[in-house]
C-alpha positions in Angstrom: -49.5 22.3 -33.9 -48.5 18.6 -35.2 -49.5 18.0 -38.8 -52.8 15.6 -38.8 -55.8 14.9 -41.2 -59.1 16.4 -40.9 -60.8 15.0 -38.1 -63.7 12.7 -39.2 -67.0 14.5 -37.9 -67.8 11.8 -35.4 -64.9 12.3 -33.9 -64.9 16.1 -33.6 -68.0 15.4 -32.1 -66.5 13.0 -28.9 -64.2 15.7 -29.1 -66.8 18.3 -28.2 -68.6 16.3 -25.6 -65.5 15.7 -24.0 -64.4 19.3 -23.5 -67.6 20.5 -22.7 -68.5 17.7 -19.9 -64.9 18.8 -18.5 -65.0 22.3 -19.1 -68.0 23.7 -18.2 -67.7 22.5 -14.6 -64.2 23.3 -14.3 -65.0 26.9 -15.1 -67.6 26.9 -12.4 -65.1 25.7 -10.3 -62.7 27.8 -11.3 -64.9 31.1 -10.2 -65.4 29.9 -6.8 -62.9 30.6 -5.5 -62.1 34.0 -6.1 -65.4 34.3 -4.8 -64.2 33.4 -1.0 -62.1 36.6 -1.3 -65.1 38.6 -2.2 -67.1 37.2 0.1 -64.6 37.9 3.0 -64.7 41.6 1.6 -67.7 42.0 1.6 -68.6 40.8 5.2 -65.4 42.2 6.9 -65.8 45.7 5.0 -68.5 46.5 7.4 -66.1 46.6 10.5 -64.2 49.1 9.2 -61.8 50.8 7.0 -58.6 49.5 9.1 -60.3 46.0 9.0 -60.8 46.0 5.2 -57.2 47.5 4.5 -55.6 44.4 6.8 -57.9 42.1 4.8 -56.6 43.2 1.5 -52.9 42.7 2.1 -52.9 39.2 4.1 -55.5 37.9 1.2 -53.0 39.5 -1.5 -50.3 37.5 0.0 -52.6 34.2 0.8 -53.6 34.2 -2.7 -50.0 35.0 -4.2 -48.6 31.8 -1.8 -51.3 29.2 -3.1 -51.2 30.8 -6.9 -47.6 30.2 -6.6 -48.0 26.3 -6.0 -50.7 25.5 -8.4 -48.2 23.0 -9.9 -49.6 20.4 -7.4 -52.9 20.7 -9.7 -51.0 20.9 -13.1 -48.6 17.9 -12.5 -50.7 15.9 -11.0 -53.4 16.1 -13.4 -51.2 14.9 -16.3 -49.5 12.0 -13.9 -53.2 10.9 -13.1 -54.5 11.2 -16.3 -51.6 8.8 -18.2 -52.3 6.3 -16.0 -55.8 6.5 -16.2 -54.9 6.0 -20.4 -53.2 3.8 -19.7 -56.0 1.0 -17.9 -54.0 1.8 -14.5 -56.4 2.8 -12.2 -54.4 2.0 -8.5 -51.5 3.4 -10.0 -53.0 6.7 -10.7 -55.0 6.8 -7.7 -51.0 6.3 -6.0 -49.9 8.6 -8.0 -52.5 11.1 -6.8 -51.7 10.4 -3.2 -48.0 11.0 -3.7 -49.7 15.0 -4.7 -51.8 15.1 -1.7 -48.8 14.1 0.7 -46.4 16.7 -1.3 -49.6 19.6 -0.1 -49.0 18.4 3.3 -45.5 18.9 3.4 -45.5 21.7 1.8 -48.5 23.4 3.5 -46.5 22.8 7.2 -43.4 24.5 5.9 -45.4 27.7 4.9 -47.0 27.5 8.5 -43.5 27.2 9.8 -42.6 30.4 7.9 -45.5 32.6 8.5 -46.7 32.0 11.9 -43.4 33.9 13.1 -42.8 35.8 10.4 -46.6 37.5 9.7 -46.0 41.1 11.3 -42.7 41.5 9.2 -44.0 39.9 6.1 -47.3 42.6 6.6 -44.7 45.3 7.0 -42.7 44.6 3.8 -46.1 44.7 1.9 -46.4 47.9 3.1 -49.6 47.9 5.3 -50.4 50.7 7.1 -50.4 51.0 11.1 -53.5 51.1 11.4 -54.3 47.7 8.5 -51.3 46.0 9.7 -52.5 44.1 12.8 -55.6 43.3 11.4 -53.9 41.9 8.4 -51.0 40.3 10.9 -54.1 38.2 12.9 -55.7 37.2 9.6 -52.6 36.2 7.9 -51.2 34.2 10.9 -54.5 32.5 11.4 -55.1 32.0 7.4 -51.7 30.4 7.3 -53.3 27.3 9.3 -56.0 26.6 6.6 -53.0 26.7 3.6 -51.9 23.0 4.0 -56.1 22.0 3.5 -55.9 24.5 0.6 -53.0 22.7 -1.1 -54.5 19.7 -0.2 -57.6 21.2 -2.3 -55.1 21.7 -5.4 -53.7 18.6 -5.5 -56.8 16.3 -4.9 -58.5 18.4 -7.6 -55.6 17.8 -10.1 -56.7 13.7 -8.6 -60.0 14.3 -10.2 -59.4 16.3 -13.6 -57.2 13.2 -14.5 -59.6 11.0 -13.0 -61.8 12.6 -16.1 -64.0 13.7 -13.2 -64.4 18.0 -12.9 -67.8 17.8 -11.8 -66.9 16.8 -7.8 -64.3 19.6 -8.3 -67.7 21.9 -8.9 -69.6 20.8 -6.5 -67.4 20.9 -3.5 -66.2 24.3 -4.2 -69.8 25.7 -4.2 -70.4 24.2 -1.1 -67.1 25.6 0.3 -68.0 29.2 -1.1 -71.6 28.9 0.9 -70.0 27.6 4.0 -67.4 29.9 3.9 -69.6 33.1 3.7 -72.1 31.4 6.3 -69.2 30.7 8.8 -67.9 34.4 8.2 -71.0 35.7 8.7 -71.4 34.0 12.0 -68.5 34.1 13.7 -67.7 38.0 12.7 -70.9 39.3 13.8 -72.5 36.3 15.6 -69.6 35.4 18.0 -68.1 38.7 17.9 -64.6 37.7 16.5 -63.8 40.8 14.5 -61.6 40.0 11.0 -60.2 36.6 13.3 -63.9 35.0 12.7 -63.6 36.1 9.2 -60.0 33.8 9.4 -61.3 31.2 11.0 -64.4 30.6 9.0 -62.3 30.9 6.0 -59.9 28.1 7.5 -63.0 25.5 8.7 -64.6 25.8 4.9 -60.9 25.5 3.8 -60.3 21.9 5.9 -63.9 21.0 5.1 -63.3 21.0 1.4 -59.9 18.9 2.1 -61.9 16.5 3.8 -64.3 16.0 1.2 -61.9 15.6 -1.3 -59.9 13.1 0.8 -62.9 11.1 1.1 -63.5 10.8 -2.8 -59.7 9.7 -3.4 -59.7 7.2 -0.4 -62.9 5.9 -1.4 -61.6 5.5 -4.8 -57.9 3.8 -3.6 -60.0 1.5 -1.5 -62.2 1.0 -4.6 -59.2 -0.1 -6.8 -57.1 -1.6 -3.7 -54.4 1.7 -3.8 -51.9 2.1 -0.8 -52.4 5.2 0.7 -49.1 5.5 2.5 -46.5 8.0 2.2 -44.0 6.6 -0.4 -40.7 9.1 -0.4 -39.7 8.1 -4.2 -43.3 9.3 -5.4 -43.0 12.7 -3.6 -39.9 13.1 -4.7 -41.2 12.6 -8.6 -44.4 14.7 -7.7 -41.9 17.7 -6.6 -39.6 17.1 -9.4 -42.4 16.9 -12.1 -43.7 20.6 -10.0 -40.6 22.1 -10.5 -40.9 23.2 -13.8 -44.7 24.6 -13.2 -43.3 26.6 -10.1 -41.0 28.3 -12.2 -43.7 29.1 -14.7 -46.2 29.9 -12.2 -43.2 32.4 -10.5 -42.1 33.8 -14.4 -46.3 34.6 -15.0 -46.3 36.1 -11.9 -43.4 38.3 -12.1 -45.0 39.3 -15.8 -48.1 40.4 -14.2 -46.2 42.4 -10.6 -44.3 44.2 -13.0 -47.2 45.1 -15.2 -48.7 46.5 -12.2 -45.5 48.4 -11.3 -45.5 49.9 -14.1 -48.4 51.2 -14.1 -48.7 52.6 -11.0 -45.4 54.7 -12.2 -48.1 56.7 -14.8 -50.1 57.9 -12.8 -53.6 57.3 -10.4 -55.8 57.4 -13.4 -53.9 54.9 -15.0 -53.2 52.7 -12.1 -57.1 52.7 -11.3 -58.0 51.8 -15.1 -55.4 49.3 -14.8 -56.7 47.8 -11.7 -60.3 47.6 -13.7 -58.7 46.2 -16.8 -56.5 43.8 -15.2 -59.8 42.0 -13.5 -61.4 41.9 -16.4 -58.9 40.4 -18.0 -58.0 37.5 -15.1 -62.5 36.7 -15.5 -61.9 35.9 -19.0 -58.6 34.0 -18.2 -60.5 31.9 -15.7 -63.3 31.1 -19.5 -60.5 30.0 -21.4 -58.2 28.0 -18.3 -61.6 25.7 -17.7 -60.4 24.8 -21.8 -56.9 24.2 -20.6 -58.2 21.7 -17.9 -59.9 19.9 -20.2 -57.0 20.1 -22.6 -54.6 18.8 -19.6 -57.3 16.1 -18.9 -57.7 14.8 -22.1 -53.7 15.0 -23.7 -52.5 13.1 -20.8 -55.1 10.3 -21.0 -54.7 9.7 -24.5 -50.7 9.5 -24.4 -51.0 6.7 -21.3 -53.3 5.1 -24.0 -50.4 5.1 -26.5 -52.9 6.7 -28.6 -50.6 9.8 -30.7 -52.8 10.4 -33.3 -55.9 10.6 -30.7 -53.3 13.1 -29.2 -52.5 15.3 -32.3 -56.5 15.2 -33.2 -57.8 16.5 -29.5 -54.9 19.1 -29.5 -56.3 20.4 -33.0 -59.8 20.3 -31.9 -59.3 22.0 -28.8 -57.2 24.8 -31.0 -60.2 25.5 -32.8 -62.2 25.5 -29.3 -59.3 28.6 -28.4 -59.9 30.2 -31.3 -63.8 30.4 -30.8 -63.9 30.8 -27.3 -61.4 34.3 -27.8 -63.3 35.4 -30.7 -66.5 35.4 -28.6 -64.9 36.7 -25.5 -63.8 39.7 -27.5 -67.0 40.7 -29.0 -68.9 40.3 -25.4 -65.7 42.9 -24.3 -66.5 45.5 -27.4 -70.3 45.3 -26.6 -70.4 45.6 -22.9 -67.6 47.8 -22.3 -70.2 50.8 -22.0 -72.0 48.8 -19.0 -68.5 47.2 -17.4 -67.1 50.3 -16.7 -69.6 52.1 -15.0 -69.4 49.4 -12.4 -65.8 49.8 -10.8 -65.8 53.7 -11.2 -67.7 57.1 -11.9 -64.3 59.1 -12.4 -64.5 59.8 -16.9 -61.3 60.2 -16.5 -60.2 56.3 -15.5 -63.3 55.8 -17.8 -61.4 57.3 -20.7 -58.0 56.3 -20.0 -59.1 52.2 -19.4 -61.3 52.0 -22.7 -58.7 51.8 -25.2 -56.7 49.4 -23.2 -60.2 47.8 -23.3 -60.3 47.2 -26.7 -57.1 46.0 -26.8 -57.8 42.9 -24.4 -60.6 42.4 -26.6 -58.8 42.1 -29.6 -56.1 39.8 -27.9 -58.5 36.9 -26.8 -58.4 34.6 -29.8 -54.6 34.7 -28.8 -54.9 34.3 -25.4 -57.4 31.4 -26.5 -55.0 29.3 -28.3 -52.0 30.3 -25.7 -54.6 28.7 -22.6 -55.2 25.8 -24.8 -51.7 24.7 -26.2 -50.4 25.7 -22.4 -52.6 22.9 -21.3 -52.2 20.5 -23.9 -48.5 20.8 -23.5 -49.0 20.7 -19.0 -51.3 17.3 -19.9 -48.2 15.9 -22.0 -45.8 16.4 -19.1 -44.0 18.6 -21.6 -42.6 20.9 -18.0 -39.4 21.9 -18.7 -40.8 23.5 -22.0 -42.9 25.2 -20.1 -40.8 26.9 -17.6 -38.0 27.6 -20.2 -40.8 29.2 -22.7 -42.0 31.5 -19.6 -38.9 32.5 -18.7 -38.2 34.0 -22.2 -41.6 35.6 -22.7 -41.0 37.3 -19.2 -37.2 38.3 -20.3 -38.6 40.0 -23.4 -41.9 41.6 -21.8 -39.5 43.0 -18.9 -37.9 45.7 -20.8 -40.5 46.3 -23.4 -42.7 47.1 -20.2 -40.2 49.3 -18.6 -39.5 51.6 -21.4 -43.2 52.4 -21.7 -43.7 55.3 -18.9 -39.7 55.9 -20.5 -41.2 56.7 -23.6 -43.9 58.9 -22.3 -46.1 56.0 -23.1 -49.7 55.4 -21.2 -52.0 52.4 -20.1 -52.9 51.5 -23.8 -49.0 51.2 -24.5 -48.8 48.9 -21.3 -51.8 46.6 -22.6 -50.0 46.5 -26.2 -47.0 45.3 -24.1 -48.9 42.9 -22.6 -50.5 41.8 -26.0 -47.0 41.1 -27.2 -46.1 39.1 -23.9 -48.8 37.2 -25.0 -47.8 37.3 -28.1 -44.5 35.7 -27.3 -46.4 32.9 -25.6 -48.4 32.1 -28.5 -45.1 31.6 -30.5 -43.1 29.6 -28.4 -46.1 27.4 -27.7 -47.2 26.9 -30.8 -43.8 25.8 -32.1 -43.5 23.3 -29.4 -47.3 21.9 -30.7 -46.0 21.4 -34.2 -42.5 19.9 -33.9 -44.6 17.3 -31.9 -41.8 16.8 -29.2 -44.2 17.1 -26.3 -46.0 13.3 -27.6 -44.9 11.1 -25.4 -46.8 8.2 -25.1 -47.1 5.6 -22.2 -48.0 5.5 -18.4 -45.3 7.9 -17.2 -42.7 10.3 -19.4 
């Protein structure tokens, strides 16, 4: 982290407010969603096994496509934000715009792909017979709401650089609620099977895109912003993505082959993996709401040619890490007695996920300063760091990973694998924060 003086009180304090007024509701925000999944599972579980198995891959592989281009949130809440530090606001709202048109592109070529490729793309993921038409005409009717869900990305990255994660919040609770209503109605209701439980999902899905749409168009008509395609700004939007994919693909690949690995040792350990794994992702989603904030809050002050500002929200929101992961662990060590108990009855899962438990619990001040300085260094523009920093953690977690059931190791060895993955992260971030390459200051890099 770049060397500073202690911040004065006052301004630890605007520090504080600052993360909490954009962190708290991008936290909410940030467990919505996953709550359309459960929500979907829980409706279309009651039409069957076959129906729930089909659900479970096509979601997998909707969730794995949108994960994969959460860049259009990441770049373009750094590109907004400088501008917005910089007293620009038309420019960032054009900036946004050149996101939201990059979603729309990109979400028609992933229809393109997967309305004619579903039933093969089901097979590869290994559905079953039975699952695999159910999860073909949920994947294939899905696919039409992904270009409204990358419009969802991108006009949220709009607002987190607009300062604004409230609206964020608000729309995606009203999305969960509509989604689960429509589902409801239109599985049971209409009669539609796991297709109404699609549909529904794709209407609250184009619902939120409209909302969103209204707030930015509002806002460009606000601040007189064109709202026309402009090729040289969707061009900049993918090239400033690029780097994020390629993080976004590296985390990805660390986590797939985490998963691999320990399905290799055994059921026990692939269940207690499973348990530990989602506990782990609900305490990534705490500390990311940080990393908003952080991404928020870097970029704006570097448009405002404001370094030091820079340096002293980076150190605060360090210390915010730091808390935030000693806290998480403690609530891990006391409610692992109750937590378990709720995915399984089987003492042996129970006994094989509890010390990988403690483990996870023990890593979370790391992962609190590796969410942080990851967003303080996405709100700097500072992507290629990124991407090339990923890429090395992953090439030094892959064979670490794989030598574990090699070595007659279990789950717990995994999890300290994954503690050094993070590990990695913590150093290769961190020594990007103090060399203080990633301040850039001005309205772009």
């Amino acid at each position: 982290m770049p060397q500073a003086p202690a911040i004065p009180q006052a301004t630890r304090r605007q520090h504080d407010r600052e993360i909490v007024a954009l962190a708290v509701p991008a936290f909410g925000a940030l467990v919505a969603e996953p709550l359309f999944v459960m929500a979907d599972s829980a409706i279309v579980g009651h039409l069957g096994t076959a129906q729930l198995a089909g659900l479970g891959v096509a979601s997998a592989l909707l969730t794995t496509a949108v994960s994969v281009f959460v860049f259009l949130a990441y770049a373009t809440t750094a590109a907004v934000a400088r501008r917005v530090g910089s007293g620009d606001h038309p420019a960032a709202i054009r900036q946004g715009m050149d996101g939201i048109w990059l979603a729309l592109l990109l979400g028609a070529a992933v229809i393109a792909l997967v309305l004619p490729l579903a039933p093969g793309i089901v097979d590869v993921f290994g559905a079953s017979a039975t699952a695999a038409p159910y999860a073909t005409t949920y994947l294939r009717i899905s696919s039409l709401g992904i270009p409204a869900m990358l419009v969802v990305l991108a006009a949220t990255g709009v607002l987190r650089g607009l300062q604004d994660t409230r609206t964020p919040l608000y729309v995606a609770v009203a999305g969960f609620v509509a989604n689960a209503g429509l589902n409801a109605a239109l599985v049971y209701g209409a009669g539609l099977g796991i297709a109404g439980s699609a549909w529904g999902t794709v209407i609250a899905q184009c619902a939120m895109a409209a909302a969103y749409l209204t707030v930015v168009v509002r806002g460009a008509r606000k601040h007189g912003a064109s709202l026309r395609p402009d090729a040289a700004g969707i061009r900049a939007s993918a090239q400033a993505g690029l780097p994020l994919l390629v993080r976004t693909l590296s985390l990805r690949a660390v986590l797939m082959i985490a998963t691999a690995v320990a399905a290799r040792l055994g059921d026990a350990d692939i269940a207690a993996h499973q348990i530990v794994l989602s506990l782990w992702s609900l305490l990534a989603f705490a500390l990311d709401a940080i990393a908003i904030a952080g991404q928020a809050i870097i970029g704006r002050y570097l448009g405002a040619d404001d370094a030091a500002g820079a340096r002293a929200a980076c150190r605060r929101m360090v210390q915010w890490g730091i808390a935030a992961g000693v806290v998480l662990g403690l609530l891990v060590v006391a409610a692992r007695p109750l937590f378990l108990p709720l995915f399984t009855s089987d003492p042996t899962v129970k006994e094989t996920a509890l010390p990988a438990l403690l483990i996870v619990a023990l890593s979370q001040p790391i992962s609190g300063v590796v969410f942080v300085l990851d967003g303080v260094l996405m709100g700097a523009g500072d992507g290629p760091y990124l991407a090339g920093a990923m890429v090395v953690t992953l090439a030094v977690f892959t064979p670490v990973a794989l030598l574990v059931p090699a070595l007659g190791g279990g789950l717990t060895a995994l999890w300290a694998a994954m503690t050094l993955m993070m590990a990695v992260r913590l150093t290769t971030l961190w020594l990007r924060a103090r060399s203080g390459r990633w301040i850039v200051t001005g309205a772009t890099r």
